[in-house]
ZAMARGU-4260 file (C-alpha; in steps of 0.2 Angstrom, whole numbers, plus 5000, padded with zeros to 4 digits):
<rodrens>
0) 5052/4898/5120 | 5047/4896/5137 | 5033/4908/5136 | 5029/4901/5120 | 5025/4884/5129
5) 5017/4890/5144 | 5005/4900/5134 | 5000/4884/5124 | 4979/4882/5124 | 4979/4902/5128
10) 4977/4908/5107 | 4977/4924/5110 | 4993/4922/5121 | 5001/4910/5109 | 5000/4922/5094
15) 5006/4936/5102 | 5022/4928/5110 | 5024/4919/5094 | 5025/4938/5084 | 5036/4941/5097
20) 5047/4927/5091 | 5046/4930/5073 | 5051/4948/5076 | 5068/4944/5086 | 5069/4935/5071
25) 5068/4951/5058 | 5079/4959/5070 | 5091/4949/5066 | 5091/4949/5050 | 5085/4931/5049
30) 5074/4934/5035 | 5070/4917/5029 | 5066/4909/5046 | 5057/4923/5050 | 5046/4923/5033
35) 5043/4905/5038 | 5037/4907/5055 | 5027/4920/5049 | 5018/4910/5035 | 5015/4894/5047
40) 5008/4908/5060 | 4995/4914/5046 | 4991/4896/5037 | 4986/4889/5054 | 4974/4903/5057
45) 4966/4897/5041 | 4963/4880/5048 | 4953/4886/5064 | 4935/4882/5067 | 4932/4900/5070
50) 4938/4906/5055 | 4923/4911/5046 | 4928/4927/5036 | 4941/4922/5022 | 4952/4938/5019
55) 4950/4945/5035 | 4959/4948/5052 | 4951/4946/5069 | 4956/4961/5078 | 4961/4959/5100
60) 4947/4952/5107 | 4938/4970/5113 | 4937/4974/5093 | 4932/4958/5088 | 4914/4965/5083
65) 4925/4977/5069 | 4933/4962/5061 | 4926/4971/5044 | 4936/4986/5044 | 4952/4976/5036
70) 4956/4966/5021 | 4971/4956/5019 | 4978/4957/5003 | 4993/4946/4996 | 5006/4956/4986
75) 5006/4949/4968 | 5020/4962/4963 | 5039/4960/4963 | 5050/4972/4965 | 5057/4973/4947
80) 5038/4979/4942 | 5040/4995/4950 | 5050/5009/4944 | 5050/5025/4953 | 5063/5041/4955
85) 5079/5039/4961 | 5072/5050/4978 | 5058/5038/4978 | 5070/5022/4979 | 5082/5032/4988
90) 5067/5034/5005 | 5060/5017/5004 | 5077/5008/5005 | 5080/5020/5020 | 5063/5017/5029
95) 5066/4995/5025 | 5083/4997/5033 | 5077/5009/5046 | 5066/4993/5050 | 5080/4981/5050
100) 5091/4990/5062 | 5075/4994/5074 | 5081/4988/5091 | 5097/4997/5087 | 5093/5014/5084
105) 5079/5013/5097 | 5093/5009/5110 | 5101/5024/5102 | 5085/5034/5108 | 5080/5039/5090
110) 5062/5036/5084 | 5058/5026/5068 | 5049/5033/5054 | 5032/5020/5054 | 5019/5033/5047
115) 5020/5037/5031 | 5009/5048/5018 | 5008/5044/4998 | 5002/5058/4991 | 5002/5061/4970
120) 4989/5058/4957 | 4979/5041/4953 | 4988/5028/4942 | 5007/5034/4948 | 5012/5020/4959
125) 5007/5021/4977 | 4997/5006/4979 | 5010/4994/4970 | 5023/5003/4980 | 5015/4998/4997
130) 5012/4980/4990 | 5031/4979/4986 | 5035/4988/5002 | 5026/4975/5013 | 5034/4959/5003
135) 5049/4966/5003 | 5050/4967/5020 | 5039/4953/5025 | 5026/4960/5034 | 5005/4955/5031
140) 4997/4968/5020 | 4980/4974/5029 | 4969/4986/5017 | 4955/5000/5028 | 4940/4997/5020
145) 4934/5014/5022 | 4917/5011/5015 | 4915/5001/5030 | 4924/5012/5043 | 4915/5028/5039
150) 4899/5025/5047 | 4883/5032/5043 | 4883/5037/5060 | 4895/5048/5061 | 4900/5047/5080
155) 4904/5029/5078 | 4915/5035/5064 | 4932/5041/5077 | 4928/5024/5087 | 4929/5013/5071
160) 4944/5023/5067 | 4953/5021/5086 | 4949/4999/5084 | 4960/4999/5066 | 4975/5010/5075
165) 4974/4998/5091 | 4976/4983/5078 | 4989/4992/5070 | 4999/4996/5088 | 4996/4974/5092
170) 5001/4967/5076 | 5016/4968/5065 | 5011/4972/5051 | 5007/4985/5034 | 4990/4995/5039
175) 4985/5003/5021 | 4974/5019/5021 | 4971/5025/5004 | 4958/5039/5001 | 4965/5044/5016
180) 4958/5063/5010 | 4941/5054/5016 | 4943/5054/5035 | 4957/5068/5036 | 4947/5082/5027
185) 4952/5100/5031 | 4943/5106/5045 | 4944/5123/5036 | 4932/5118/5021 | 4916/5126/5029
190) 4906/5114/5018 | 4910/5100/5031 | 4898/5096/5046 | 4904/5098/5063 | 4903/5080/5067
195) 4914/5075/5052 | 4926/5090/5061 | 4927/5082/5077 | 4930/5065/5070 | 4948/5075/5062
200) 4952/5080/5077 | 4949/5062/5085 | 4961/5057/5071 | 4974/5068/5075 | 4976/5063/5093
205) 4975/5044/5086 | 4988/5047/5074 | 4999/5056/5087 | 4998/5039/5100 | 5003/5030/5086
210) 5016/5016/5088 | 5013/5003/5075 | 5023/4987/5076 | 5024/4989/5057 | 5020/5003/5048
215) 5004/5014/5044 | 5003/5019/5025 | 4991/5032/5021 | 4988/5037/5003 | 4979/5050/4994
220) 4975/5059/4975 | 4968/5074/4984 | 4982/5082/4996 | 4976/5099/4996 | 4959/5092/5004
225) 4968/5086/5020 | 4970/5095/5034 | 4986/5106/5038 | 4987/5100/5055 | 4987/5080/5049
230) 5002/5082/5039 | 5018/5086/5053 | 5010/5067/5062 | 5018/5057/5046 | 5034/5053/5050
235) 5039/5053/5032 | 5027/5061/5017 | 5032/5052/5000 | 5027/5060/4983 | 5023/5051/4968
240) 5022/5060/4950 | 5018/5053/4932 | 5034/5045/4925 | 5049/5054/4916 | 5054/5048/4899
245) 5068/5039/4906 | 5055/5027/4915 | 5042/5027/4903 | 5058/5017/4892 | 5059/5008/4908
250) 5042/5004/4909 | 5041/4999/4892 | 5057/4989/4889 | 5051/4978/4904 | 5034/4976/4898
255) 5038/4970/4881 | 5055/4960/4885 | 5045/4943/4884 | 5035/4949/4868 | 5041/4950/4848
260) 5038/4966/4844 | 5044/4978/4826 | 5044/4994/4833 | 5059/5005/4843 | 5048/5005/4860
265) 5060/5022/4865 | 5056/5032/4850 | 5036/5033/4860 | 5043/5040/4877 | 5037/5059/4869
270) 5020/5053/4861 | 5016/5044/4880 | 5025/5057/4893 | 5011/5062/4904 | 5002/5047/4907
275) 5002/5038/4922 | 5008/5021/4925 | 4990/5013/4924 | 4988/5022/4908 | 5004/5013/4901
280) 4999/4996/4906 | 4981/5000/4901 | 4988/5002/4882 | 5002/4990/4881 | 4988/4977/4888
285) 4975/4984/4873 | 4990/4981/4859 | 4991/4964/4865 | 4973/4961/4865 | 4972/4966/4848
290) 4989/4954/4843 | 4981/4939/4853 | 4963/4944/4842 | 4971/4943/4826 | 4981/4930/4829
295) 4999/4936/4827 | 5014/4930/4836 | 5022/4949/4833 | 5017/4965/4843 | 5013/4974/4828
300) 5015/4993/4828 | 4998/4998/4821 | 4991/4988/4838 | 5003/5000/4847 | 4997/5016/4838
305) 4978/5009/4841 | 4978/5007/4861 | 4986/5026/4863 | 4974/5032/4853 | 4962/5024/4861
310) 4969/5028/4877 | 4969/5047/4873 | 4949/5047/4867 | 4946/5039/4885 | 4955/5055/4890
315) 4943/5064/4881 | 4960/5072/4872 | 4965/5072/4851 | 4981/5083/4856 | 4993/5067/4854
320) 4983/5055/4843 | 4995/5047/4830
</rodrens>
């Protein structure tokens, strides 16, 4: 607290013994005081006359021309929205209490898992697990606009990469990567230019040095693209799959508990098994559509039947129409 007022004037100073707080806070399982802190931190940011990019987050003053490369994102999903494996579950609550416990198990010499890699096809749950992950735990979510940090010329490319890891090492928080198979291509592919080779390797020493106050969540679709050697620098690699039948009922019984329907939602766990998850919703959102068009209070079964098919000609597949 002493620091905390002597640093008073000093932003950069302020902010940074102020983290410091919240996260003795955390630590302590303190959750609510810290979530507090944490929120009164961030709104009075918004209030400063500098504070000309909504969305975004400065980065330490010797970045500060990079202030582009991250997006904050607010987490608009609970918990209960996401349904995963039991191993799945099983990880996550070990890494959140891996957090918890931090100065503990550091004093006990043992490293904490803080770099992860989602790997598994679009649609399956990676991005709503990080979302959950980070307001589960309380932590800022911070999005890699890789559109932006792959520069067009490419030797800027490892620098732009380096400023996001240094932000990611000063400020507690969830650093989200996805594409990741954009910047950690296999240097084996001999389509790949030399320069985009040598910005791997400058990724692989970056991710080596890596300490984030937070964690660093990479994500890709394309994990036989990456790089052999990026894989052993993840502290923990998390694979997500299109849903069982058994969470396909979950999906569906959560999705519809707040909707009159006339059909047995269980009896189509065997017409949907394959989809992903953002197939689901994308059809369960079509059959209401059509229920709100026709201006029905009940979920009718035909509107049901309608969305899959629908959803398997965007498939461009008549195996499972109904």
């Amino acid at each position: 607290m002493k620091k905390l007022l002597a640093s008073y004037g000093n932003d950069d100073e302020f902010r940074l013994v102020a983290e410091r707080i919240i996260s003795e806070e955390e630590k302590k399982n303190n959750k609510v005081l810290a979530n507090s802190l944490r929120r009164t931190l961030e709104n009075s940011r918004a209030t400063e006359p500098n504070h000309s990019l909504k969305g975004l987050e400065k980065f330490s003053p010797m970045y500060e021309g990079n202030n582009d490369f991250v997006e904050r994102v607010e987490p608009s999903n609970a918990h209960k929205e996401l349904i995963l494996s039991f191993d799945n579950v099983r990880i996550l609550k070990g890494l959140i209490e891996e957090y918890r416990y931090a100065e503990t198990i550091r004093k006990n010499g043992l490293p904490l898992r803080t770099k992860l890699l989602f790997c598994g096809p679009p649609g399956c749950g990676k991005t709503l697990s990080a979302e959950v992950f980070s307001s589960t735990l309380g932590l800022p979510m911070f999005v890699v606009k890789l559109d932006k940090l792959i520069s067009s010329y490419l030797g800027e490319t490892a620098t732009n990469i380096r400023s996001i890891f240094e932000f990611a090492n000063n400020k507690p928080c969830i650093l989200f990567l996805d594409e990741f198979d954009a910047i950690a291509r296999s240097r084996e592919d001999g389509n790949e230019h030399n320069e985009l080779k040598r910005v791997v390797n400058s990724l692989l020493l970056f991710i080596e040095r890596l300490s984030p106050k937070g964690f660093m969540i990479s994500a890709t679709n394309l994990d036989k693209s990456i790089d052999p050697a990026v894989w052993r620098r993840f502290d923990e690699v998390i694979w997500f799959k299109h849903p069982d039948k058994g969470m396909i009922k979950k999906f569906l019984k959560s999705r519809l508990k707040n909707i009159h329907h006339d059909f047995d939602s269980n009896s189509y766990a065997d017409v949907l098994n394959g989809l992903s998850f953002s197939s689901l919703e994308r059809i369960l959102n079509q059959a209401i559509k059509y229920m709100i068009i026709r201006k029905q209070r009940i979920l009718h079964e035909n509107y049901l039947v309608d969305a899959i098919n629908d959803e398997y000609r965007r498939n461009g597949g008549v195996e499972k129409m109904l």
